[in-house]
C-alpha positions as a Markdown table, in Angstrom:
| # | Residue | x | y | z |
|---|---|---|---|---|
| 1 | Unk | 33.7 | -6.7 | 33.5 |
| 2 | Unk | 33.4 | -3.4 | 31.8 |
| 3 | Unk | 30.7 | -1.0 | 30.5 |
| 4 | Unk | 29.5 | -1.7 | 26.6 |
| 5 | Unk | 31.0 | 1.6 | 24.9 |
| 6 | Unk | 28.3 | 1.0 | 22.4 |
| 7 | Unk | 24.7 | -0.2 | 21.4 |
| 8 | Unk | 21.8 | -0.1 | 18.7 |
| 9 | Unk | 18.9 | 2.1 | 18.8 |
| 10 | Unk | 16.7 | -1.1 | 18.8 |
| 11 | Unk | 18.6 | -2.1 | 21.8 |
| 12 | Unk | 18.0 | 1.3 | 23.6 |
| 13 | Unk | 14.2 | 1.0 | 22.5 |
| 14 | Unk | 13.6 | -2.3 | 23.5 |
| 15 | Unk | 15.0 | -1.1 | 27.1 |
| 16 | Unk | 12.9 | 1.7 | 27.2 |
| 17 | Unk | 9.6 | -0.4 | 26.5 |
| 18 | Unk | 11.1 | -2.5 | 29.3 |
| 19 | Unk | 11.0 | 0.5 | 31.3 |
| 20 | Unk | 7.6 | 1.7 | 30.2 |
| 21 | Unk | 5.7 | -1.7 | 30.7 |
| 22 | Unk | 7.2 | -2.3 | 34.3 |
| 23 | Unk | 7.5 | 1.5 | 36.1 |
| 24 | Unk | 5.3 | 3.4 | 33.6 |
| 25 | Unk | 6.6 | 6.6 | 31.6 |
| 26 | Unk | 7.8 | 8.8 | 34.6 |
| 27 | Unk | 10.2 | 6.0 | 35.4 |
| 28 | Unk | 12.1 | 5.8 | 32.8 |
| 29 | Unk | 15.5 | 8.1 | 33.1 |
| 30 | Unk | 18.8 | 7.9 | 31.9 |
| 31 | Unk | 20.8 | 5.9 | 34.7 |
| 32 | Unk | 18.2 | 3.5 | 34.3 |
| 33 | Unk | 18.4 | 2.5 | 30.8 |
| 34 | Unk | 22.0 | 2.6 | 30.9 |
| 35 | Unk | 21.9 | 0.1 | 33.8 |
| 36 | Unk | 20.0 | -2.2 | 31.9 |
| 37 | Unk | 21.8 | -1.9 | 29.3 |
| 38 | Unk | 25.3 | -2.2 | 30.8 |
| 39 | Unk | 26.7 | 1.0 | 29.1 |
| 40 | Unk | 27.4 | 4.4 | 30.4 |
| 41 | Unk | 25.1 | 7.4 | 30.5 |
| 42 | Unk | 27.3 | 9.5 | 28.1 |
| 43 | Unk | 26.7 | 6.4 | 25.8 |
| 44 | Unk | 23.1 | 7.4 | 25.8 |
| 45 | Unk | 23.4 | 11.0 | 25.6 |
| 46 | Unk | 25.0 | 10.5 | 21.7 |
| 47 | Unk | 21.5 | 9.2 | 21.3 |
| 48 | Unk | 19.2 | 11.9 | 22.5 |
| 49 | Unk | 19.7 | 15.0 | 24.4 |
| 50 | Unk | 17.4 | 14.0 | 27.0 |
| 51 | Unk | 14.7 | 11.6 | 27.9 |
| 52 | Unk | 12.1 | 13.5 | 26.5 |
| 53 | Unk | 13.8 | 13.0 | 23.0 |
| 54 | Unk | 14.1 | 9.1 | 23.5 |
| 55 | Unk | 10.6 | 9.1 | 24.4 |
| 56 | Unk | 9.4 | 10.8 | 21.4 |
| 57 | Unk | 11.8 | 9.2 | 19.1 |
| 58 | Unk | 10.3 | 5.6 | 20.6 |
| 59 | Unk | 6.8 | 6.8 | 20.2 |
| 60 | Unk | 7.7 | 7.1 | 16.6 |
| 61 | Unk | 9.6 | 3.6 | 16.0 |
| 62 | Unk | 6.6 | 1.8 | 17.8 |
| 63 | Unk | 3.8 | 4.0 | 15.8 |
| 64 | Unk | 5.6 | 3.1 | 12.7 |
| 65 | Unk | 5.8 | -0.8 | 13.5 |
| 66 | Unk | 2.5 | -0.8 | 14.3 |
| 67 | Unk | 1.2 | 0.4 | 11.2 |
| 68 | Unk | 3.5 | -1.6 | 9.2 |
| 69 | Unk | 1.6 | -4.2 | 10.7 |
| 70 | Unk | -2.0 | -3.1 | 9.8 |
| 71 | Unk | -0.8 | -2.6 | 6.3 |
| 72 | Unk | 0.9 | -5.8 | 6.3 |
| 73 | Unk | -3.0 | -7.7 | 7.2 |
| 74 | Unk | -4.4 | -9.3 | 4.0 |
| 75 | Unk | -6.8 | -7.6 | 1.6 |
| 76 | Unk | -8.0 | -11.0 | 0.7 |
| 77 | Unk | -9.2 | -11.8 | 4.0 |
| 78 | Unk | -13.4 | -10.7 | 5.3 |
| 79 | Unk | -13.4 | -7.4 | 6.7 |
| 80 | Unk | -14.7 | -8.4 | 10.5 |
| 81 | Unk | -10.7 | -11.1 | 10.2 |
| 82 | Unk | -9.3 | -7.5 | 9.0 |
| 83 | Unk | -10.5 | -6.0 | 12.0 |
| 84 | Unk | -9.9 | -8.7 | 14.5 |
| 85 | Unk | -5.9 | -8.2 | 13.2 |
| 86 | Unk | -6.0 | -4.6 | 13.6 |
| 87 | Unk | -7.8 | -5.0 | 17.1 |
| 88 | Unk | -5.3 | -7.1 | 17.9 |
| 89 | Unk | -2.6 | -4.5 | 17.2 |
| 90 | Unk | -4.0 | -1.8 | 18.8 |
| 91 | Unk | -4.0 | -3.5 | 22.5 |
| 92 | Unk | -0.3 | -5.1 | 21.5 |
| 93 | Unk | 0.6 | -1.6 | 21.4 |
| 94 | Unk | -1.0 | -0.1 | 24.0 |
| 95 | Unk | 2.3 | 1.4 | 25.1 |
| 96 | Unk | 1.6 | 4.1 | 22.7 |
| 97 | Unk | -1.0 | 6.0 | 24.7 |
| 98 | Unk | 1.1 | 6.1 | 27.7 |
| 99 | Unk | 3.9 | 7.6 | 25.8 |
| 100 | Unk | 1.5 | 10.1 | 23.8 |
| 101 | Unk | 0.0 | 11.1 | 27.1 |
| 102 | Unk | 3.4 | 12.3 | 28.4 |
| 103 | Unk | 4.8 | 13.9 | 25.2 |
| 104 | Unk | 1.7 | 16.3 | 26.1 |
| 105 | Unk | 3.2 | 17.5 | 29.9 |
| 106 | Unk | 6.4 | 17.9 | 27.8 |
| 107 | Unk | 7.7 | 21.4 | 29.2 |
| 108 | Unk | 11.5 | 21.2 | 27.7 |
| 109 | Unk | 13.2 | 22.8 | 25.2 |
| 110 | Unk | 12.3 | 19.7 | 23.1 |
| 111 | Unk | 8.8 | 21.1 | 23.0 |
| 112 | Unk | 8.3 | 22.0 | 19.5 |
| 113 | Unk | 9.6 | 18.4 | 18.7 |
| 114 | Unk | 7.1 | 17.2 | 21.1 |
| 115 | Unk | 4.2 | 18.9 | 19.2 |
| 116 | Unk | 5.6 | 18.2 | 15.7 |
| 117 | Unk | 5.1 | 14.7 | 16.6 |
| 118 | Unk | 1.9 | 14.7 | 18.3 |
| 119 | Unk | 0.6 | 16.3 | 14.8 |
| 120 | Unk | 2.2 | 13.7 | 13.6 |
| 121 | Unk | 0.6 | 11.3 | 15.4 |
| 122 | Unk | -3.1 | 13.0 | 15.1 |
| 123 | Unk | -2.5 | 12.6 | 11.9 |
| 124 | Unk | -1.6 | 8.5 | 12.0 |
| 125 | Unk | -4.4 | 8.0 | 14.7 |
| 126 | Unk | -6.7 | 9.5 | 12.2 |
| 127 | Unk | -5.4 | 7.1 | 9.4 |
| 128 | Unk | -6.2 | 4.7 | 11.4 |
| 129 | Unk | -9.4 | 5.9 | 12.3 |
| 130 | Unk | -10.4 | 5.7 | 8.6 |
| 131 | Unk | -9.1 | 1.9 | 7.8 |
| 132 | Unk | -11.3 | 0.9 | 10.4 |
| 133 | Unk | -14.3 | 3.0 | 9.4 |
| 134 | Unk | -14.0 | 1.2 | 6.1 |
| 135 | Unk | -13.7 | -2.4 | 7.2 |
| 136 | Unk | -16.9 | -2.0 | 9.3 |
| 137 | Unk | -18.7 | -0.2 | 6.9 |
| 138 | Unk | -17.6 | -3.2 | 4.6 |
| 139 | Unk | -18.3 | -6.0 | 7.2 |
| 140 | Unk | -21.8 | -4.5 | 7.1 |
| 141 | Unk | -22.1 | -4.2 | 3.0 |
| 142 | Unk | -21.1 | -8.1 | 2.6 |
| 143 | Unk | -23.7 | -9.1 | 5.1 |
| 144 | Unk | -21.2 | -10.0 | 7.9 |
| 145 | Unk | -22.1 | -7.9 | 10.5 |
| 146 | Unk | -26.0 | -5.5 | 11.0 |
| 147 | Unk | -26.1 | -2.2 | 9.7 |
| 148 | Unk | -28.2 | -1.6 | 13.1 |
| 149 | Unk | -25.3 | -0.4 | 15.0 |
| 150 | Unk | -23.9 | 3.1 | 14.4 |
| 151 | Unk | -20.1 | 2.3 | 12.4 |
| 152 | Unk | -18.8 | 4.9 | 14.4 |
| 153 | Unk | -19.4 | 3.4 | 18.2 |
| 154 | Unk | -18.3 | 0.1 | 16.9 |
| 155 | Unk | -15.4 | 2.2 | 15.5 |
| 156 | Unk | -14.9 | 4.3 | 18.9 |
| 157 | Unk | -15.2 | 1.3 | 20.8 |
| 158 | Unk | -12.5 | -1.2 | 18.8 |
| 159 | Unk | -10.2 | 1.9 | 18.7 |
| 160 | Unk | -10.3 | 2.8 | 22.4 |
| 161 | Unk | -9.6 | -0.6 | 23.6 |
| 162 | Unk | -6.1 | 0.6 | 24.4 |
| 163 | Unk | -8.0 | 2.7 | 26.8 |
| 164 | Unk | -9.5 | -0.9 | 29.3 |
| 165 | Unk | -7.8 | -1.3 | 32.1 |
| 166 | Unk | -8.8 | -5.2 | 32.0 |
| 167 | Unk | -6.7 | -5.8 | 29.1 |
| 168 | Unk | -3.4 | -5.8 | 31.7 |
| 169 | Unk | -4.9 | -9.0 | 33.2 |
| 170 | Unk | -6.1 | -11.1 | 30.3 |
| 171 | Unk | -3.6 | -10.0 | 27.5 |
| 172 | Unk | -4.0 | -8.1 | 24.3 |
| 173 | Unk | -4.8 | -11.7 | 22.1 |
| 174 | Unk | -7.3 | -12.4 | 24.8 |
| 175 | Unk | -8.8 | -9.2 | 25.2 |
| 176 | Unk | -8.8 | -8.8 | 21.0 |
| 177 | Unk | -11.1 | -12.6 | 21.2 |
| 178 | Unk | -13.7 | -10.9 | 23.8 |
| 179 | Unk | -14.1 | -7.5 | 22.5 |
| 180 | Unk | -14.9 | -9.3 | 18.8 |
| 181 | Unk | -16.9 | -11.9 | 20.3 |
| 182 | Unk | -19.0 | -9.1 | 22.0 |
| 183 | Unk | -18.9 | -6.9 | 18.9 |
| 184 | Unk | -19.9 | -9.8 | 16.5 |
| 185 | Unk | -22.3 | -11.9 | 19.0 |
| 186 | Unk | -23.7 | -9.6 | 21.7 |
| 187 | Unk | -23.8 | -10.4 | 25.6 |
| 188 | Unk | -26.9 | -12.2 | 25.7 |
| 189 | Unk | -27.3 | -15.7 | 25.5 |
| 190 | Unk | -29.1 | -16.9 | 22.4 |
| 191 | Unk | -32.3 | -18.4 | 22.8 |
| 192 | Unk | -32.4 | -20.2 | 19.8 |
């Protein structure tokens, strides 16, 4: 059976987060992908130039899915559901740190695309930053959660989740339950 002589970008992105999830960022390369994918490295090359150009471009796709996704969580719904969801989101796409992480050792001639995006992507991580400032702060004006705790380590702490090695082994809906469960009940048992 012959080679594919052609395939979609979601195709070639999906393989690369196939890639990334199973031999990290440094493993993906060209031959690779196009092994998975049953097509021919030149068929990759009318993609991107390099790897370092697919890397960024699916840094981009997955930044933009994921916040389609926080904008797509309910307004209706309390602020502490609102930031279960974007919890949630977060660890499912964990992949994104890995990626941003090696658009930084970029040293190609792609590296003024490399730091156009990672402005780019400050500048979506701060977004982000500021949705989930507000939810908190909001969980704590309707009574939901105690204005005791400092809205920025609650903030620091839901937004580096990504960051927990642990969440490999229990999942990202798993690890989302236990991180709100400590956020919204503490680690002590109540002695009610």
């Amino acid at each position: 059976m012959g080679r594919r002589k052609s395939l979609t970008k979601e195709e070639l992105f999906q393989a690369t987060g196939q890639v990334i999830r199973s031999d990290g960022i440094h493993g993906v390369h060209f031959k690779k992908l196009s092994e998975i994918l049953g097509v021919g490295r030149s068929t990759l090359y009318e993609y991107y130039r390099n790897k370092e150009e697919l890397l960024i471009a699916y840094l981009r796709e997955i930044m933009d899915e994921m916040n389609q996704r926080i904008e797509n969580i309910p307004a209706e719904i309390q602020p502490n559901e609102k930031l279960r969801s974007l919890l949630f989101i977060l660890l499912d796409h964990a992949q994104i740190h890995q990626v941003e992480r090696m658009i930084r050792e970029i040293q190609t001639s792609e590296e003024e695309l490399a730091s156009y995006y990672q402005s780019q992507l400050a500048g979506e991580h701060k977004k982000t930053y500021e949705v989930l400032v507000k939810w908190i702060n909001d969980a704590k004006a309707g009574g939901i959660w105690s204005a005791k705790v400092d809205t920025e380590i609650i903030a620091d702490i839901i937004f580096h989740a990504i960051l927990f090695p642990h969440k490999h082994k229990v999942g990202p809906q798993e690890m989302a339950e236990q991180l709100m469960l400590l956020i919204e009940h503490g680690a002590a048992v109540s002695k009610t």
